[in-house]
C-alpha positions as CSV (number, residue, x, y, z in Angstrom):
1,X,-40.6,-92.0,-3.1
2,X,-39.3,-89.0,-0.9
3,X,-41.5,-86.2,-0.5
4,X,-39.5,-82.7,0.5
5,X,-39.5,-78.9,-0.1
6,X,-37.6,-77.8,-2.8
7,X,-34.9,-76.0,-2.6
8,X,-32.7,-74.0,-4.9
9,X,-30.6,-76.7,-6.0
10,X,-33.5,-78.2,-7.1
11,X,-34.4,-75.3,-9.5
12,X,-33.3,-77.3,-12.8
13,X,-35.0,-80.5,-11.8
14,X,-38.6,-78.4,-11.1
15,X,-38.3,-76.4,-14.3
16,X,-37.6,-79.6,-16.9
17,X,-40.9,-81.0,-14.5
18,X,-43.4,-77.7,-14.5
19,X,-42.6,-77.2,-18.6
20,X,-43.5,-81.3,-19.2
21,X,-46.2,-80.7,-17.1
22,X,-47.7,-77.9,-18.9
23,X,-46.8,-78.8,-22.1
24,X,-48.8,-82.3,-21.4
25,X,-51.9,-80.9,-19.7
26,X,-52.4,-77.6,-20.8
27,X,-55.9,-77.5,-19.8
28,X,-54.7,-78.6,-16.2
29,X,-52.8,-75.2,-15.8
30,X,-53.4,-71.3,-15.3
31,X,-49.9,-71.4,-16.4
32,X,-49.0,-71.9,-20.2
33,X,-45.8,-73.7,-21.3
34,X,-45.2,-71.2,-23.8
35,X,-44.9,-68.5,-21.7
36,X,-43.3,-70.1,-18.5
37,X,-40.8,-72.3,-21.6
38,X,-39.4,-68.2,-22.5
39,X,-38.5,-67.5,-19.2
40,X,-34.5,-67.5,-17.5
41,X,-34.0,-70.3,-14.6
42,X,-32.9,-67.5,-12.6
43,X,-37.0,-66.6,-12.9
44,X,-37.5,-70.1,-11.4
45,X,-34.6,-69.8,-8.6
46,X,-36.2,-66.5,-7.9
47,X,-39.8,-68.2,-7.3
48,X,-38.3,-70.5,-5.0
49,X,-36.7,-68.2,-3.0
50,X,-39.3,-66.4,-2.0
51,X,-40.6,-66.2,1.2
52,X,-44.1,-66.1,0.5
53,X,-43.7,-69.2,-2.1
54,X,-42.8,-73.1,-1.2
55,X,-42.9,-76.3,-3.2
56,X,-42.8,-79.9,-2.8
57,X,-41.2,-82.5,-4.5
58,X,-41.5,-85.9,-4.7
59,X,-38.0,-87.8,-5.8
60,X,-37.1,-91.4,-6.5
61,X,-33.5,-91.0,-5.7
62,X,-32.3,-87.7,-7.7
63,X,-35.5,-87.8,-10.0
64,X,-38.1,-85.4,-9.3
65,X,-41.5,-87.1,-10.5
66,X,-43.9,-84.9,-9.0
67,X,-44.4,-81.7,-7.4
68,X,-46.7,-79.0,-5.7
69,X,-46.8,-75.2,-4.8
70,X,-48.4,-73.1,-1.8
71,X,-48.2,-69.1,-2.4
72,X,-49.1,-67.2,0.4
73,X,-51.2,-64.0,0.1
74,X,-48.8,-60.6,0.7
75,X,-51.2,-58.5,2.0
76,X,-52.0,-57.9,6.0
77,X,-55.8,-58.3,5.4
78,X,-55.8,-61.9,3.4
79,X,-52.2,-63.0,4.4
80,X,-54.0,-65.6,6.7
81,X,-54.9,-67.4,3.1
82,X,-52.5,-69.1,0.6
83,X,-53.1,-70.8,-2.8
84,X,-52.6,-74.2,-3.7
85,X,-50.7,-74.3,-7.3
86,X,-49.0,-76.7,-10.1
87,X,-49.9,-79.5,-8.6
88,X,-48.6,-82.5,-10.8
89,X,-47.2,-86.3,-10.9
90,X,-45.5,-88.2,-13.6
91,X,-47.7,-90.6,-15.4
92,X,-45.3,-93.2,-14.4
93,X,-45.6,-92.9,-10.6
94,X,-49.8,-92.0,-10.8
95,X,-52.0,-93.4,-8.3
96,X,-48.9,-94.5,-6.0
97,X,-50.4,-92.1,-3.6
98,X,-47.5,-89.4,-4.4
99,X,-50.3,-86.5,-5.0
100,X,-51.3,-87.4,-1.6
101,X,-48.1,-87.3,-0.1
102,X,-47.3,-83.7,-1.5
103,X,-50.8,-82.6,-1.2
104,X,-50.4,-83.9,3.1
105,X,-46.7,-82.5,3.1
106,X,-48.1,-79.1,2.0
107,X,-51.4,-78.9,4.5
108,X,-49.1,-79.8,7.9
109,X,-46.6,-76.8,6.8
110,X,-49.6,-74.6,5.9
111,X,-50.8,-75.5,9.7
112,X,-47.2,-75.5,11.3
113,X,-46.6,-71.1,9.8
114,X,-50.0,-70.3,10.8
115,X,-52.5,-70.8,7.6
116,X,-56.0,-71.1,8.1
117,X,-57.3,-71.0,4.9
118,X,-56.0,-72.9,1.9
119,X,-57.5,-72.5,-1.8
120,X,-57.4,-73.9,-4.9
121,X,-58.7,-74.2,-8.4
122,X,-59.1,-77.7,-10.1
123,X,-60.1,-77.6,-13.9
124,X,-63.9,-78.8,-14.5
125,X,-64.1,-82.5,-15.7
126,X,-60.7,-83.6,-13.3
127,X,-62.6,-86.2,-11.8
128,X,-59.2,-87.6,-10.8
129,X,-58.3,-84.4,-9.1
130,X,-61.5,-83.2,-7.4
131,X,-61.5,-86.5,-5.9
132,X,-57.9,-86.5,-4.4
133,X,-58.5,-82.9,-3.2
134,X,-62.3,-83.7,-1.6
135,X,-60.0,-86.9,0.1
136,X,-57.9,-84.1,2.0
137,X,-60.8,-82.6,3.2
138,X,-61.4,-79.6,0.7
139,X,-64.9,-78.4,-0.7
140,X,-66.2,-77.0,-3.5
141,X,-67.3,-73.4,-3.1
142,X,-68.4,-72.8,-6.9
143,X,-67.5,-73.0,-10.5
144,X,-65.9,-70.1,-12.5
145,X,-66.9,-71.0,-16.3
146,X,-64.6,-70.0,-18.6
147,X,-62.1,-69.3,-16.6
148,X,-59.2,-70.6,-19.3
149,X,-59.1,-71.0,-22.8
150,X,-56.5,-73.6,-24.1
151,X,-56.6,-73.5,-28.5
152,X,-60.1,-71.8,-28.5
153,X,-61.6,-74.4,-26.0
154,X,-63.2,-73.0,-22.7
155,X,-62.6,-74.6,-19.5
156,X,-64.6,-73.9,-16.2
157,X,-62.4,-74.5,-13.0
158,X,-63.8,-75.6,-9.6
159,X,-62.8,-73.3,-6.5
160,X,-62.1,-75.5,-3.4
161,X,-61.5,-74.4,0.1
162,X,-59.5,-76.0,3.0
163,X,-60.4,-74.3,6.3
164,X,-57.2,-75.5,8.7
165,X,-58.4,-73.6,11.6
């Protein structure tokens, strides 16, 4: 598996992934499939072009089976902070260490533009997720209940911090 930042010609590939991904773990995402599913590619190539967004992918030859995002705060008085986002791997690479690998790839170029403070939200009852996060060193800082609702079911989400300083 080859873990590296996307790029635009990757837009396609990241789409078809981020839609499967939300439409299979709806609970797992801020982000719903039918919103993200009515929006133009050119909305995706626009995401990655930004300077204050980058993503990982991880590819078996031209295959992209998993991926992760890092937006970075815009503001002078937070932009010391970004957000982990969409983190997500194919059921038919899991527990091959790829979340690892995107989650590691992410943290060293959070360190190498000068980051200090990484943060994320991982949905209550992701045992499977808390863990691999907690593994790369982040903590719980509290629980937001109800922070989503997926078909009239509530779902807390667990704040984690990464302090890279």
């Amino acid at each position: 598996m080859q873990i590296r930042r996307l790029e635009a010609a990757d837009v396609s590939a990241y789409r078809a992934l981020r839609l499967r991904a939300l439409r299979a773990h709806p609970e797992a995402f801020t982000s719903s499939y039918e919103e993200d599913a009515v929006q133009p590619a050119a909305f995706t190539a626009q995401r990655l072009a930004s300077p204050d967004f980058a993503a990982w992918g991880a590819f078996e030859g031209e295959e992209l089976y998993g991926m992760l995002g890092l937006e970075r705060e815009r503001r002078a008085k937070n932009r010391h902070k970004a957000t982990v986002v969409g983190m997500y791997v194919a059921p038919e690479v899991a527990r091959q260490g790829v979340g690892r690998a995107l989650l590691d790839a992410l943290v060293a170029h959070a360190r190498a533009v000068g980051i200090e403070s990484l943060v994320l939200t991982v949905t209550d009852g992701n045992a499977e997720a808390q863990q691999l996060y907690a593994g790369a060193g982040f903590r719980s800082i509290g629980v937001e209940p109800d922070a989503i609702r997926v078909a009239g079911r509530s779902y807390g989400k667990i704040h984690m911090h990464l302090d890279l300083r």
